[in-house]
C-alpha positions in Angstrom: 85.8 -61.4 9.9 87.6 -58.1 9.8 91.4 -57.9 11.6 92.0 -55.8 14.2 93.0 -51.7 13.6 96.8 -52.1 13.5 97.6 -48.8 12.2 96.8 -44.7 12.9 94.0 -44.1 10.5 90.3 -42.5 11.8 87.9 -44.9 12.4 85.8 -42.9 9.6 88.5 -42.8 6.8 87.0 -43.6 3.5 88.2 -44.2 0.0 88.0 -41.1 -2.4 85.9 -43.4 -4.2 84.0 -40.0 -6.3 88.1 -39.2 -7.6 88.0 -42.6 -8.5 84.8 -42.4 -10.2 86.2 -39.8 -12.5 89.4 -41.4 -13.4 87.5 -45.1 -13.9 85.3 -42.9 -16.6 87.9 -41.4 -17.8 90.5 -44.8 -18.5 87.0 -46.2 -20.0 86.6 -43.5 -22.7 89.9 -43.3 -23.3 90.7 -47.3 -23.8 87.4 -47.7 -25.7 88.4 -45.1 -28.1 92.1 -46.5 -28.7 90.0 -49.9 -28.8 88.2 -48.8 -31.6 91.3 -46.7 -33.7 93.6 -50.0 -33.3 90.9 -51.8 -34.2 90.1 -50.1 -37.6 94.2 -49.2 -38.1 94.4 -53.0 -38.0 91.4 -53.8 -40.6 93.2 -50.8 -43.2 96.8 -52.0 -42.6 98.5 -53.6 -45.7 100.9 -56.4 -45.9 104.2 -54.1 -46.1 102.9 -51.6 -43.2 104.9 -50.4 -40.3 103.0 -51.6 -37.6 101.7 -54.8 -38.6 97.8 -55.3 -38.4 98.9 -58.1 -36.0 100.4 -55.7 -33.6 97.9 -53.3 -33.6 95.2 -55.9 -32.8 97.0 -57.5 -29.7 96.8 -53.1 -28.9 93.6 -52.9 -29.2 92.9 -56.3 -27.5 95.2 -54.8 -24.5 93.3 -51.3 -24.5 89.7 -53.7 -24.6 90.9 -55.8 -21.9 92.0 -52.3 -19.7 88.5 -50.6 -21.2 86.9 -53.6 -19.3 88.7 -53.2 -16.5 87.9 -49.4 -15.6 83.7 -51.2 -16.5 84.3 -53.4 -13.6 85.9 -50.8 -11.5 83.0 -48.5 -12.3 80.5 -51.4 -11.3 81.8 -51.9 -8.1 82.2 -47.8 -7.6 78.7 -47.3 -8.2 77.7 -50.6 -5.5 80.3 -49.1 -2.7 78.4 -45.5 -2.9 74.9 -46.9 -3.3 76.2 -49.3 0.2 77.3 -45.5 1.7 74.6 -43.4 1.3 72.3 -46.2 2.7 73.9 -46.9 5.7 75.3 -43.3 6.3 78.8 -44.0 6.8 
């Protein structure tokens, strides 16, 4: 059950969901590829290097976490478009 309009938006306004499209792709390329550089600077990391392979792994678990974020946003994106161009809104 929606609320009542409360404010001064159209009746029509609409999410700039294709700008959102672009930056969800874009926050997925770029977290999957810092994803996979922590990933490997953690595997080649010695004992005595600055950062630790422990910190670099909790990075690269953060940018995979945020990489499966910008997935979801994308799924739900792609649903919200489909949903517009059926009903015409």
């Amino acid at each position: 059950m929606r609320r009542p309009r409360t404010g001064t938006e159209p009746v029509t306004a609409r999410s700039p969901l294709r700008l959102r499209l672009i930056l969800a792709s874009a926050a997925l390329v770029v977290f999957a590829a810092a994803t996979v550089r922590l990933a490997m600077g953690a595997h080649s990391a010695g004992p005595h290097d600055s950062p630790s392979a422990t910190v670099l792994l909790v990075l690269a678990v953060v940018c995979g976490v945020l990489a499966l974020a910008a997935i979801l946003d994308l799924v739900v994106l792609r649903r919200r478009m489909r949903s517009q161009r059926t009903t015409g809104a």
